[in-house]
VEXKEDO-218140 format. One line per 10 residues: number of its first residue (from 1); for each residue x, y, z of N, C-alpha, C. Coordinates in Angstrom, 2 decimals. Layout:
BEGIN
NUM = X Y Z X Y Z X Y Z; ...
END
This chain:
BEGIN
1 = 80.36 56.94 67.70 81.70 56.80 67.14 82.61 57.80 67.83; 83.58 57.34 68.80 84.21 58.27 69.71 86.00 58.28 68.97; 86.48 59.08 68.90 87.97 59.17 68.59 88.78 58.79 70.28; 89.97 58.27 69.90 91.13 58.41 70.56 92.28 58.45 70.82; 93.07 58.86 71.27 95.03 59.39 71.32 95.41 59.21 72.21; 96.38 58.54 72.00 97.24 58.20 73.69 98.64 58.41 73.14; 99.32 58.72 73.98 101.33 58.74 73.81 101.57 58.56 74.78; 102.96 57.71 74.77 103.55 57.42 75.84 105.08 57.70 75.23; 105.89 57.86 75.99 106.96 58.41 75.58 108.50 58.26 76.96; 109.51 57.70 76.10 110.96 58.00 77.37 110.75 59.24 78.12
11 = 110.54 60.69 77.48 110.88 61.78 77.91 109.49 62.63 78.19; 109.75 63.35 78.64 108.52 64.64 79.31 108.65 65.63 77.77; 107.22 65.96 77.65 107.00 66.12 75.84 106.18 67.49 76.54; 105.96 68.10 75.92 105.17 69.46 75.61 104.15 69.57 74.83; 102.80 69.21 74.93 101.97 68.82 74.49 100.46 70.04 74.08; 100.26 70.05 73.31 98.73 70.66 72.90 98.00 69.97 72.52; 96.41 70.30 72.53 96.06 69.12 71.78 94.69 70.21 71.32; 94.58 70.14 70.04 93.09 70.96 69.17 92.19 69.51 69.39; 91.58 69.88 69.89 90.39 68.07 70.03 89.45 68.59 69.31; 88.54 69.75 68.79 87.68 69.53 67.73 88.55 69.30 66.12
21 = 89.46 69.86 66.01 90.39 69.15 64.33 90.41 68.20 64.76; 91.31 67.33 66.02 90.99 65.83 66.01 89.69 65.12 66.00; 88.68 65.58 66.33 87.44 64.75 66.17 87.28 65.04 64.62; 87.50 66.10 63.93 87.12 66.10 62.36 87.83 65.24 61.68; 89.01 65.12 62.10 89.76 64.21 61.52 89.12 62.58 61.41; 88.82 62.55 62.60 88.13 60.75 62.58 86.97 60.81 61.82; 86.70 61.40 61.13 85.25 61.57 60.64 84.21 62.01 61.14; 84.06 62.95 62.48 83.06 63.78 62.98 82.58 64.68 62.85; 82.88 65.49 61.26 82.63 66.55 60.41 80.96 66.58 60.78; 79.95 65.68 60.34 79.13 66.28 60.46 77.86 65.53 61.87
31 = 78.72 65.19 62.74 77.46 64.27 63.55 77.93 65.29 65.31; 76.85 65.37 65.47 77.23 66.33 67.18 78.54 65.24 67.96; 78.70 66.06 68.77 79.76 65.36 69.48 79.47 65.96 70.81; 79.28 65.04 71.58 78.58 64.77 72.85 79.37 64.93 74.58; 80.74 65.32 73.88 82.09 65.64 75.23 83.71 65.12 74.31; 84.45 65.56 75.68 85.58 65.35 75.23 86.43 65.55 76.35; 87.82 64.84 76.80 88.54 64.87 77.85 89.74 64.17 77.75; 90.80 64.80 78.25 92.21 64.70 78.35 92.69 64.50 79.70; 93.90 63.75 79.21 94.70 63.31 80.87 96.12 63.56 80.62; 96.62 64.99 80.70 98.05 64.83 81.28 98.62 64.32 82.07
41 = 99.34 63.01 82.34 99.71 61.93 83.85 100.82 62.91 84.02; 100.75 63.20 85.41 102.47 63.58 86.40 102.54 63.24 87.21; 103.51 62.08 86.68 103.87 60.57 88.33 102.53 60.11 88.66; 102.79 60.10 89.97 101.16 59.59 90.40 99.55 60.13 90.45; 99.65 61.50 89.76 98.68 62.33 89.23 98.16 62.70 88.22; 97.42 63.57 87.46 97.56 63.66 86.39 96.52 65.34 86.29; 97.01 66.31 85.30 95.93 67.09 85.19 94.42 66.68 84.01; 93.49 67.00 84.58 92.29 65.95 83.83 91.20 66.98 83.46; 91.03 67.02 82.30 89.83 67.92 81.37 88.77 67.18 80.92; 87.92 67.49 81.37 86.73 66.93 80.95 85.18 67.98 80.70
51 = 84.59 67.68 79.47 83.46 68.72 79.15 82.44 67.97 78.52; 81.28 68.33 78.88 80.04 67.27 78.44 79.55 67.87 76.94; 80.55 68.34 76.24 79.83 69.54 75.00 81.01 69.30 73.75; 80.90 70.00 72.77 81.33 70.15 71.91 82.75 70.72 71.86; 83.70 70.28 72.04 85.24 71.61 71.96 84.93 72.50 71.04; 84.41 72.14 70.15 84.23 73.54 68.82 83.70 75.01 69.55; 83.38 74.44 71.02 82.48 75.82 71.78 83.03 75.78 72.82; 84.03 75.43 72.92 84.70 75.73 74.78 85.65 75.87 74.54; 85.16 77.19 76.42 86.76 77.88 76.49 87.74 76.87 76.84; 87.03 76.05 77.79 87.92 75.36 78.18 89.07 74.61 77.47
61 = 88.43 73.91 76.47 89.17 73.82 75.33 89.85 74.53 74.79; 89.51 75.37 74.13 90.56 76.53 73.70 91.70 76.45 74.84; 91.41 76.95 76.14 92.52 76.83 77.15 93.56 75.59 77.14; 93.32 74.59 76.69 93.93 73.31 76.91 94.85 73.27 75.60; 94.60 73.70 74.79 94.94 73.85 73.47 95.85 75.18 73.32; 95.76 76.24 74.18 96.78 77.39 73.90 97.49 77.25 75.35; 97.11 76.21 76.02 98.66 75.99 77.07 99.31 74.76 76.91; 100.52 74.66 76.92 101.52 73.38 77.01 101.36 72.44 78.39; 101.20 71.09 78.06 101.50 70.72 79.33 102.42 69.76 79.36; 103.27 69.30 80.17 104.58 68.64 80.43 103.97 67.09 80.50
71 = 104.05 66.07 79.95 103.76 64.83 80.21 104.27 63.93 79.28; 104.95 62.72 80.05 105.16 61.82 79.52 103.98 60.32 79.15; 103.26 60.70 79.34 101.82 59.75 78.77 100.71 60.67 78.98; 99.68 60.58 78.24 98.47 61.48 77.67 97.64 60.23 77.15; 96.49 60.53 77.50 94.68 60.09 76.78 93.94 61.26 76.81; 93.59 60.76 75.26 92.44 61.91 75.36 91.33 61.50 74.15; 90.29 61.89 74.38 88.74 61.24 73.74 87.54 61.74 73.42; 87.16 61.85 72.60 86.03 62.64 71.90 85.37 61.49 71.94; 83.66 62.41 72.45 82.84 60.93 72.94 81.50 61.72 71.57; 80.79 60.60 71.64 79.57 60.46 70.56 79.26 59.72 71.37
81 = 77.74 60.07 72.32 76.82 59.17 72.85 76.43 58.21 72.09; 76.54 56.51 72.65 76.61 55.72 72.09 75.29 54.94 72.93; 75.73 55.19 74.38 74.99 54.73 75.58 75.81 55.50 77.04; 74.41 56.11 77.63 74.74 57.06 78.48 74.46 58.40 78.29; 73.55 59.46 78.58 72.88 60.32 78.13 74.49 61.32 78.11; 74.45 62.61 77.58 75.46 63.84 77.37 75.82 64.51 79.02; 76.32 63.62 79.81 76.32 64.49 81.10 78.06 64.38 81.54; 78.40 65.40 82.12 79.90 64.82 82.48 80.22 63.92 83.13; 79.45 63.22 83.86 79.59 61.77 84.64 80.00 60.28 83.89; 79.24 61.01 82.13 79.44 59.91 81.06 80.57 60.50 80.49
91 = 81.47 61.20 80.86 82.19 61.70 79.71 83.77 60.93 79.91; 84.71 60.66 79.40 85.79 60.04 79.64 86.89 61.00 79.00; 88.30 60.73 80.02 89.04 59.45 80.22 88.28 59.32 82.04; 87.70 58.41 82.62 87.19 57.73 83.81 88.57 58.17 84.67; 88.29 58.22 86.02 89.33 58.47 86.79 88.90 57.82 88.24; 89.91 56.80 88.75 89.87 56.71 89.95 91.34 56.06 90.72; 91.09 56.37 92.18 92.42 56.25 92.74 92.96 54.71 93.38; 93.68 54.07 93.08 94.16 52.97 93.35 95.80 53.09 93.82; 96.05 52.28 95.32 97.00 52.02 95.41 97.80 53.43 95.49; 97.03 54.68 95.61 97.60 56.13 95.97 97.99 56.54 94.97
101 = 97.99 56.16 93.68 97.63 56.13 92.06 96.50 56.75 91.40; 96.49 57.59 90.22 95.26 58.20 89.77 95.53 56.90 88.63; 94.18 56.14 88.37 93.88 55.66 87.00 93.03 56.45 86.42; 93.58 56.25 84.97 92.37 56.43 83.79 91.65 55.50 82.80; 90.82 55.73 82.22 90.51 55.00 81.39 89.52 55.60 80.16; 89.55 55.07 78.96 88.96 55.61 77.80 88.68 54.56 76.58; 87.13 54.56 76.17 86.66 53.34 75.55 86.08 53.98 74.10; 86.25 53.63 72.87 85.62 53.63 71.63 84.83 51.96 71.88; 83.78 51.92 71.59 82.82 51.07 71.40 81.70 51.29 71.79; 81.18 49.63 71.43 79.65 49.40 72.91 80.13 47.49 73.31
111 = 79.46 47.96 74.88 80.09 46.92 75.14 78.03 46.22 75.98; 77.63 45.86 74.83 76.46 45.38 74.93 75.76 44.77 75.98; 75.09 44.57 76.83 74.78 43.71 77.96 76.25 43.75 79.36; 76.78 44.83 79.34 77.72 44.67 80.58 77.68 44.60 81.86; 76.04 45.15 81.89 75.73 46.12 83.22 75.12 44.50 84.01; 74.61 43.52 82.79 73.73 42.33 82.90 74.82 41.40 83.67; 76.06 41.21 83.60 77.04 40.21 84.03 77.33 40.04 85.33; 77.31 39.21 85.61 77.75 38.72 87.14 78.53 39.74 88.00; 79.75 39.74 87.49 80.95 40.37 88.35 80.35 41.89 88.06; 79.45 42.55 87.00 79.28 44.04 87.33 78.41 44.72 88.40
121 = 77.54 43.03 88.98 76.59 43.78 90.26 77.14 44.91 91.67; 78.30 44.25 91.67 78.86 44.45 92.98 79.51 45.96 92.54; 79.38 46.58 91.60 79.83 47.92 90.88 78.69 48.75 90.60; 77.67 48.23 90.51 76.68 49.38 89.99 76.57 50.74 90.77; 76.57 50.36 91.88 76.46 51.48 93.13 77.45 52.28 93.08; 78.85 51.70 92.18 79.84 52.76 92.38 80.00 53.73 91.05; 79.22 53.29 90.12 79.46 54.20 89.09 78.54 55.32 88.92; 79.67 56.30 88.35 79.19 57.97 88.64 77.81 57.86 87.53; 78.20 57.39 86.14 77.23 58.00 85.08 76.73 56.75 84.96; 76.57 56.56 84.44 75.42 55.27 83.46 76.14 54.94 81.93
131 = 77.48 54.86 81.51 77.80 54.18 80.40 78.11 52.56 80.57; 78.40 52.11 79.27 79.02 51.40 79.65 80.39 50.54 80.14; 81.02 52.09 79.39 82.89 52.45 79.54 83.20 52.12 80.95; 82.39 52.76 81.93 82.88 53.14 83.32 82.66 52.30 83.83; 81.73 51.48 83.48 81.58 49.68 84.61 82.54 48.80 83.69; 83.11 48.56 82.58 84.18 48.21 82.01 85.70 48.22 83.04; 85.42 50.06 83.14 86.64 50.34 83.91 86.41 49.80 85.35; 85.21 49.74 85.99 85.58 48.82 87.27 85.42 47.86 87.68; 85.06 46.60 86.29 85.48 45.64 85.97 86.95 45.44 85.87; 87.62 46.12 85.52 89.29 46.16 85.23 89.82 46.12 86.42
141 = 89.52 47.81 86.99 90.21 47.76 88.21 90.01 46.62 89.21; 88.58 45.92 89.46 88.13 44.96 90.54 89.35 43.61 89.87; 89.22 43.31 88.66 90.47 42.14 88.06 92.02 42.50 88.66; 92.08 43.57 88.77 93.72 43.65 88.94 93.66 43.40 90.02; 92.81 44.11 91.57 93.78 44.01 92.74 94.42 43.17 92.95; 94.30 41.48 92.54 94.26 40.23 93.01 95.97 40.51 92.05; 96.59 41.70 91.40 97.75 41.24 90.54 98.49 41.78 90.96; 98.35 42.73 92.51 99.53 43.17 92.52 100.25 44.44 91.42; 101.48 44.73 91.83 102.11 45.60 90.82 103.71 44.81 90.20; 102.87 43.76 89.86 104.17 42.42 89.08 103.66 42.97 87.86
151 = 104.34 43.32 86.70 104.11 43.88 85.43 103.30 42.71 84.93; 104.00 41.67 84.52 103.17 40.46 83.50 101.78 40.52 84.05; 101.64 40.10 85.57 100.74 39.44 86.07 99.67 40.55 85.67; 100.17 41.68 85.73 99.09 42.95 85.35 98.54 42.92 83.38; 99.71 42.89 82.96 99.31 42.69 81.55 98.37 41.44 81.22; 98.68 40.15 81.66 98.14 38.88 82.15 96.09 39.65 81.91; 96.02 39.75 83.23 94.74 40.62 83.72 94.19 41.91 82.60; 95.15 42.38 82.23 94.50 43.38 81.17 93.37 42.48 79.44; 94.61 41.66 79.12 94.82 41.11 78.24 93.24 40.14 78.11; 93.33 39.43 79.37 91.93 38.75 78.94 91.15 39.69 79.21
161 = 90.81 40.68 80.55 89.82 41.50 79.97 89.28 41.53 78.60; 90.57 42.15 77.91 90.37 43.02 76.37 89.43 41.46 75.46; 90.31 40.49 76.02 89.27 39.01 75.33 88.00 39.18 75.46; 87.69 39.27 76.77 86.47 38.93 77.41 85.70 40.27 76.48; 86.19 41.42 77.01 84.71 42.69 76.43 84.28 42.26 75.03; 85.89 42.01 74.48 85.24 41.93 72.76 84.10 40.71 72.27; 83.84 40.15 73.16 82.54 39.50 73.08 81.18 40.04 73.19; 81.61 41.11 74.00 79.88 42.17 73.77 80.00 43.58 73.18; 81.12 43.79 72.54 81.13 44.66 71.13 82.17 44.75 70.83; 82.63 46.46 69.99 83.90 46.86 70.07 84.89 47.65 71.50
171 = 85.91 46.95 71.11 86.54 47.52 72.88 87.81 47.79 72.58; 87.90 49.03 71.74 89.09 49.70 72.00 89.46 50.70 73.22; 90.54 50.32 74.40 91.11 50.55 75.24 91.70 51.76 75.33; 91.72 52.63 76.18 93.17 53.40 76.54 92.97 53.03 78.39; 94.53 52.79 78.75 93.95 52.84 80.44 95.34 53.20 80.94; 95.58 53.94 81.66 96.72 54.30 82.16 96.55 54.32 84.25; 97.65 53.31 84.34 97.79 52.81 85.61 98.37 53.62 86.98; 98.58 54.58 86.24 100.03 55.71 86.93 101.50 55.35 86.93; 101.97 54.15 85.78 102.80 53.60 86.09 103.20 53.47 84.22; 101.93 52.95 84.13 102.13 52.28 82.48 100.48 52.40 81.66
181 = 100.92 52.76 80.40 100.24 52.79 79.55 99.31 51.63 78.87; 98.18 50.48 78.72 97.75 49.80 78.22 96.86 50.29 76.92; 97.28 49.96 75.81 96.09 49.56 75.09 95.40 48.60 74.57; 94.53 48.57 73.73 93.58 47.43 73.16 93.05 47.88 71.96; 93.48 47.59 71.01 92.66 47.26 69.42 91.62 46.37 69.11; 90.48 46.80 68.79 89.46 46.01 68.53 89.19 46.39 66.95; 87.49 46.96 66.88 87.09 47.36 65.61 86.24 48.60 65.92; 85.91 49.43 64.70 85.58 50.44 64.98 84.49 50.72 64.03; 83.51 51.67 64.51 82.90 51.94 62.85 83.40 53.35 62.34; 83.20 53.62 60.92 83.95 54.63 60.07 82.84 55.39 59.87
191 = 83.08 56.62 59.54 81.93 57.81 58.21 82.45 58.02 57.39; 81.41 57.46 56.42 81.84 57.89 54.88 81.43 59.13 54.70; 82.22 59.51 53.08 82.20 60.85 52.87 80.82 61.06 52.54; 79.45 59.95 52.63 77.99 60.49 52.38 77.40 60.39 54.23; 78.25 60.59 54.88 77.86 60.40 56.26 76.97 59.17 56.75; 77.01 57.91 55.99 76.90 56.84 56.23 78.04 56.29 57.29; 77.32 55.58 57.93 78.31 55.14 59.33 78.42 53.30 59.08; 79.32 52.72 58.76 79.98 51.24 58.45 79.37 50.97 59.88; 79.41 49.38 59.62 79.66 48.61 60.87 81.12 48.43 61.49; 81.09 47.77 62.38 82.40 47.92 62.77 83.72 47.18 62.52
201 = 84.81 47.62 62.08 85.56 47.08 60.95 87.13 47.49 61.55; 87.96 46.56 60.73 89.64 46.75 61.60 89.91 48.14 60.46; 91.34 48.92 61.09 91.52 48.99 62.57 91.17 49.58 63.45; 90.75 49.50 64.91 90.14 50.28 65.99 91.40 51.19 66.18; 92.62 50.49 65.97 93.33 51.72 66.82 94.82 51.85 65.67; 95.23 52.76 65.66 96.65 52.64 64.48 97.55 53.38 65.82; 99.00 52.99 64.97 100.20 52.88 66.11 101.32 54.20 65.25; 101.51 54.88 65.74 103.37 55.63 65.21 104.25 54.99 66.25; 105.54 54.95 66.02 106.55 54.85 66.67 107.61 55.75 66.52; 108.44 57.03 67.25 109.54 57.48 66.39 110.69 56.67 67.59
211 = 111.62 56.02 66.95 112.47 55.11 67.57 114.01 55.89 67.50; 114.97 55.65 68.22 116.30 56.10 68.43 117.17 56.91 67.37; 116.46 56.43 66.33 117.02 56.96 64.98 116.38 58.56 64.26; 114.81 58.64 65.46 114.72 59.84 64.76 114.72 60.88 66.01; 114.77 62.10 64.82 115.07 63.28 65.67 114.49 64.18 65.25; 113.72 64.36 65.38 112.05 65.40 64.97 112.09 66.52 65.81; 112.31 66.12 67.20 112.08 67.71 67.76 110.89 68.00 67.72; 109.82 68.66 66.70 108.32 68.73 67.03 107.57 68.14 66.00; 106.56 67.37 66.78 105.59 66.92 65.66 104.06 67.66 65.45; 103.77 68.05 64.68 101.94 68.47 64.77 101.06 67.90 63.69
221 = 100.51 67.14 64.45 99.57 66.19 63.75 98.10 66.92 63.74; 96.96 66.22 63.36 96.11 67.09 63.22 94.82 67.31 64.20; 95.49 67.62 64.85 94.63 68.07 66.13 95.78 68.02 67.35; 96.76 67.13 67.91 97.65 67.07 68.70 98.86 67.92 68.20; 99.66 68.43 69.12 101.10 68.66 68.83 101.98 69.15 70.22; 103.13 68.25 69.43 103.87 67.72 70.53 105.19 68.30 70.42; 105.62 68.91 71.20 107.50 69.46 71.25 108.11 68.61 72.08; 109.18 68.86 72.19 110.15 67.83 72.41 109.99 66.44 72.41; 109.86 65.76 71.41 109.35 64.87 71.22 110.77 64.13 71.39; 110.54 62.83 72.40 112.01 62.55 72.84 112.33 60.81 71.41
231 = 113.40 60.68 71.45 113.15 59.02 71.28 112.70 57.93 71.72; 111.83 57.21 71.08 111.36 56.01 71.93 109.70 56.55 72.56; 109.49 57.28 71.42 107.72 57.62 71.80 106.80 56.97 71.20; 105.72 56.48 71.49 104.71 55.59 70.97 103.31 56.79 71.07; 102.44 56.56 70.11 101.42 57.51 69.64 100.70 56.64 69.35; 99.03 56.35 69.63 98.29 55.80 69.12 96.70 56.52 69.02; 96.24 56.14 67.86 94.93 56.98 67.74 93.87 56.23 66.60; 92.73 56.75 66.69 91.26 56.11 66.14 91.86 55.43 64.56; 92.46 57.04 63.90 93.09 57.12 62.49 93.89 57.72 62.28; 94.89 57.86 61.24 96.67 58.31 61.14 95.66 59.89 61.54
241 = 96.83 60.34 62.15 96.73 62.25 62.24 97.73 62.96 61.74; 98.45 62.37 60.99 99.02 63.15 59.91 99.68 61.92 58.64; 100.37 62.05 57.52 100.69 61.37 56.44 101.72 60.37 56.12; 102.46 60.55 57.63 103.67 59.59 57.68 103.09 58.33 58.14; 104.16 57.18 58.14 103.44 55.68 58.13 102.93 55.35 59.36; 101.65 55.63 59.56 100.98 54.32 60.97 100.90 53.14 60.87; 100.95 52.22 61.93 100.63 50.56 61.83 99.56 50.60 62.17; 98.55 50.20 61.73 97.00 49.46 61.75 97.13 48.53 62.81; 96.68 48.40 63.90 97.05 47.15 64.82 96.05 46.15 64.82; 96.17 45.04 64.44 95.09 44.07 64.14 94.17 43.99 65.14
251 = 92.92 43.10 65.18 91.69 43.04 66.29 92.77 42.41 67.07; 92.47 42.78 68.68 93.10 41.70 69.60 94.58 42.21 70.26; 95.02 43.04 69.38 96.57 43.44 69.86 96.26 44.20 71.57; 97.08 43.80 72.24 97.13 44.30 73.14 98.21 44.90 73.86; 98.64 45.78 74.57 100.21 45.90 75.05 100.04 46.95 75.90; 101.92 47.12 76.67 101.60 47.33 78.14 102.71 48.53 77.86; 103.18 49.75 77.89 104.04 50.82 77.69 104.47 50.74 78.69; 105.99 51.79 78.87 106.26 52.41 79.93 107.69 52.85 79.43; 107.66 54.51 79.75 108.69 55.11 79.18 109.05 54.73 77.76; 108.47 54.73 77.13 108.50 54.67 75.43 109.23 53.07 75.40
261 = 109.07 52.12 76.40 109.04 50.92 75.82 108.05 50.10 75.96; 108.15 49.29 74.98 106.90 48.12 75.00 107.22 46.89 76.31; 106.56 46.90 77.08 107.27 45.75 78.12 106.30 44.47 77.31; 104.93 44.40 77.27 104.28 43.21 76.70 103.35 43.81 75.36; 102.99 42.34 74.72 101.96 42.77 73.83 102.12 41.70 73.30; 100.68 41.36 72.78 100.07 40.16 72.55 99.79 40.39 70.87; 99.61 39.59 69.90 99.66 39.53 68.64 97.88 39.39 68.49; 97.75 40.55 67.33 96.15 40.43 67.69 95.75 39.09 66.49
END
């Protein structure tokens, strides 16, 4: 059961992020937690944290968390080995370079039998770890080249992906293009307060929006926090991170950001 947070936003935001309160928050109070990693994007780069361990015990963490970083889109993910032993090779948000572009990518689920499918042979050789997130992700990337950088045609290509995985489990998305933000709502499983773990159930992913009308200035949610929080920012994560209203995004929703607007999105 992995947590995740993404923002995308009009403006360049000032960002922290506590990733062990956010993993407690999703319900990871009492089960190990197996890594964790963040992607500040800048333009066609991005600064990228990644640790095969617990944040509750790294400096590194701590470091990421008592410095600000400037970004207008962010992923970031607390992993629970699901499939793929505890090594940083398995740990996400995935990173590779396209088109002189850093992509990312970041998966809550299992995506059952992936490695078994046709189109993933011609990938095995290229993936670093052994999950099943990362042949997902170059399943994705191998779908797009054929799209060009025509927005639809790219959302187009995202979109059935997100169809296609959710046939071999849950496949909640984060993927960031160097350009634009995608996600994907599927289903997720929960911990109850007897540390019983549900099957997997809506919603995979909940939505904030603060739109033209508000003017917050800083938000701190519980584990993230964000200054200058501009208008026209989109926030999405496992479960609300703080008490104001999230949208639950049904199984299936899919959509394409950029600069705190929605260019596509599909009705889940």
């Amino acid at each position: 059961m992995c947590e995740l947070f993404a923002m995308n936003s009009a403006g360049v935001a000032k960002v922290t992020a506590d990733l062990d309160a956010f993993a407690r928050e999703g319900g990871e109070r009492n089960l190990n937690r197996d890594g964790w990693g963040i992607v500040f994007a800048e333009k066609r780069d991005a600064h990228v944290f990644r640790e095969a361990a617990p944040a509750a015990d790294s400096a590194l963490a701590k470091m990421v968390f008592d410095q600000e970083f400037a970004s207008s889109d962010l992923i970031a993910h607390v992993r629970r080995a699901s499939q793929g032993n505890q090594l940083l090779a398995n740990t996400h948000p995935f990173t590779r370079v396209r088109g002189g572009m850093a992509h990312h990518f970041a998966h809550n689920g299992d995506l059952d039998g992936i490695a078994h499918l046709p189109e993933a042979a011609p990938w095995l050789s290229e993936r670093v770890g052994d999950t099943d997130s990362e042949m997902a992700f170059l399943i994705l990337l191998a779908r797009l080249a054929g799209a060009g950088q025509d927005d639809a045609a790219r959302f187009d290509v995202f979109a059935r992906f997100c169809a296609d995985m959710r046939g071999l489990g849950p496949a909640n998305f984060l993927f960031y293009d160097g350009r634009s933000l995608f996600i994907h709502a599927d289903q997720r499983r929960h911990e109850l307060p007897d540390m019983t773990i549900t099957e997997p159930r809506e919603p995979g992913l909940v939505m904030r929006h603060f739109g033209d009308c508000h003017d917050i200035g800083h938000w701190h949610g519980r584990g993230p926090r964000i200054r200058n929080v501009s208008p026209r920012t989109y926030l999405f994560a496992s479960v609300p991170l703080d008490d104001d209203e999230w949208e639950p995004l049904p199984r299936g929703t899919a959509m394409m950001l950029r600069r705190g607007t929605v260019l596509h999105r599909t009705a889940g």
